[in-house]
KESE-199249 format. One record per residue (C-alpha): y, z, x; residue number from 0. Coordinates in Angstrom, 2 decimals, always signed. Each point is the difference from the previous one (the first is absolute). Layout:
N
py = Y; pz = Z; px = X; seq = NUM;
...
end
This chain:
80
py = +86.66; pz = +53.40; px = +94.13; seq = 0;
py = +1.58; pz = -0.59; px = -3.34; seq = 1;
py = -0.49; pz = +3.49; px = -1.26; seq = 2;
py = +1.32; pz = +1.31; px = +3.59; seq = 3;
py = +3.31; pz = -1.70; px = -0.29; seq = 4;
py = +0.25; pz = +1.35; px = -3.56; seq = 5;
py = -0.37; pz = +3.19; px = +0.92; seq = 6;
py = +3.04; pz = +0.03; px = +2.47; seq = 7;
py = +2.07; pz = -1.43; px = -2.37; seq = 8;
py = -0.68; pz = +2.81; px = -2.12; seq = 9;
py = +0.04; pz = +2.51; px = +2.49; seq = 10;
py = +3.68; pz = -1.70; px = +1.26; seq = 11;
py = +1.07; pz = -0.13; px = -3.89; seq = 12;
py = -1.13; pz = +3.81; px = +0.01; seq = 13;
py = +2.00; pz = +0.96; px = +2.99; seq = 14;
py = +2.95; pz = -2.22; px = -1.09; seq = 15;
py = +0.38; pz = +1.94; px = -2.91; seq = 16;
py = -0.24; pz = +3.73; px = +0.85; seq = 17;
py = +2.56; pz = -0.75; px = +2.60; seq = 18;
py = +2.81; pz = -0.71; px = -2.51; seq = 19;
py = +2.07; pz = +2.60; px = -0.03; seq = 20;
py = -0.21; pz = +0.52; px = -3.65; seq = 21;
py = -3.62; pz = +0.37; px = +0.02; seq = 22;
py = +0.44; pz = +2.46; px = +3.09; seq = 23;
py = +1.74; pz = +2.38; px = -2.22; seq = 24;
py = -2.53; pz = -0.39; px = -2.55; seq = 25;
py = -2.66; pz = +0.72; px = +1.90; seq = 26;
py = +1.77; pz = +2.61; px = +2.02; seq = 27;
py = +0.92; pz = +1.70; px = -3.58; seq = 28;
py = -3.06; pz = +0.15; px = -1.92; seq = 29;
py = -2.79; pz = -0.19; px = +2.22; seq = 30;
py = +0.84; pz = +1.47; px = +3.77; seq = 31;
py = +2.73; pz = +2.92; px = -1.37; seq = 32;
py = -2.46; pz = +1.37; px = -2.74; seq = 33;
py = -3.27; pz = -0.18; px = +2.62; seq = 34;
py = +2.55; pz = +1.88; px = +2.96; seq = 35;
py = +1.26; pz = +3.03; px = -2.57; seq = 36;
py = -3.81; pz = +0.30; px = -1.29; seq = 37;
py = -1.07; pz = +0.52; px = +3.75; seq = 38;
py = +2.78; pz = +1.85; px = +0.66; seq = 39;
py = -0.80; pz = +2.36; px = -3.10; seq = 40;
py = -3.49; pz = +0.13; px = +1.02; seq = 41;
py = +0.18; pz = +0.89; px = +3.69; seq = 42;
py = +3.29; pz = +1.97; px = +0.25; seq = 43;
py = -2.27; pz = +3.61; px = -0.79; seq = 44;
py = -1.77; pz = -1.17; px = +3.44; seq = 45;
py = +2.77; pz = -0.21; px = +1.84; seq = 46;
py = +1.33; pz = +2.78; px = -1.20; seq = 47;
py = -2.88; pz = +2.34; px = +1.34; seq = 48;
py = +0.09; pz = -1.79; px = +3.03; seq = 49;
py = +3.78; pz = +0.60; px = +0.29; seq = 50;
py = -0.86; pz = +3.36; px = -0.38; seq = 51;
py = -2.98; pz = +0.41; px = +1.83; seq = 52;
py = +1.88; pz = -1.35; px = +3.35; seq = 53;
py = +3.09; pz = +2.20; px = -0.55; seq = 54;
py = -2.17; pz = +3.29; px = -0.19; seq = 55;
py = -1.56; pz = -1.64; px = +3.10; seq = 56;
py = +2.84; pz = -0.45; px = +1.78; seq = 57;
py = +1.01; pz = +3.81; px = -0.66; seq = 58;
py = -3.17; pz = +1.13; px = +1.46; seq = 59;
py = +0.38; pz = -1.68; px = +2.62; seq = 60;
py = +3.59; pz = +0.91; px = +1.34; seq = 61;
py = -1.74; pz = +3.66; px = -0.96; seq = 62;
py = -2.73; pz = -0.34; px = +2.40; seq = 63;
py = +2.01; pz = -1.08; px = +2.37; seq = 64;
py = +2.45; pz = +2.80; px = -0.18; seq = 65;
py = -3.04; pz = +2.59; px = +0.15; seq = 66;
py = -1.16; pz = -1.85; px = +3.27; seq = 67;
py = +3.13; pz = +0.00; px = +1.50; seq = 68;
py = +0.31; pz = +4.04; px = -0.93; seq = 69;
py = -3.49; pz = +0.34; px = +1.77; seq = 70;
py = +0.78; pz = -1.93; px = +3.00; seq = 71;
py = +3.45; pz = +1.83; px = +0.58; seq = 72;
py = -2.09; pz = +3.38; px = -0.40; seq = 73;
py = -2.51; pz = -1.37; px = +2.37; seq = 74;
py = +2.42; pz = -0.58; px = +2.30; seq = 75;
py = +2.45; pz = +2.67; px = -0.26; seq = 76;
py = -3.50; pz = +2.14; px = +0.78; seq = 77;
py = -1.09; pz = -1.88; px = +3.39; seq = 78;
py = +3.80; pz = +0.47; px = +1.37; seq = 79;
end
């Protein structure tokens, strides 16, 4: 029971503290800002390709779909 209680007060002293402003920034400067432009570094060639990779879809896509649409006109230009 003892050790329970202590542990909330630590865990309350712990919370207390990182949600001071100053210690915020801190945290938000040194530890979350470095880990966020590391990921960002580190993924941004994946996204890339995939920014890519959907764009050249896209095109083939609206291409198809003009060639189908040529078809089906000649199609029907040939049954009238």
């Amino acid at each position: 029971m003892v050790l329970g209680k202590l542990t909330s007060q630590i865990i309350e002293q712990f919370v207390n503290e990182i949600n001071k402003d100053n210690n915020k920034e801190k945290i938000r400067a040194h530890i979350l800002n470095p880990v966020a432009t590391y990921i960002e570094g580190y993924l941004k060639p994946y996204f890339l390709s995939l920014l890519v990779f959907l764009i050249i879809l896209i095109a083939l896509l609206l291409y198809n779909l003009k060639v189908l649409r040529s078809i089906s006109q000649k199609i029907q230009k040939s049954i009238l």
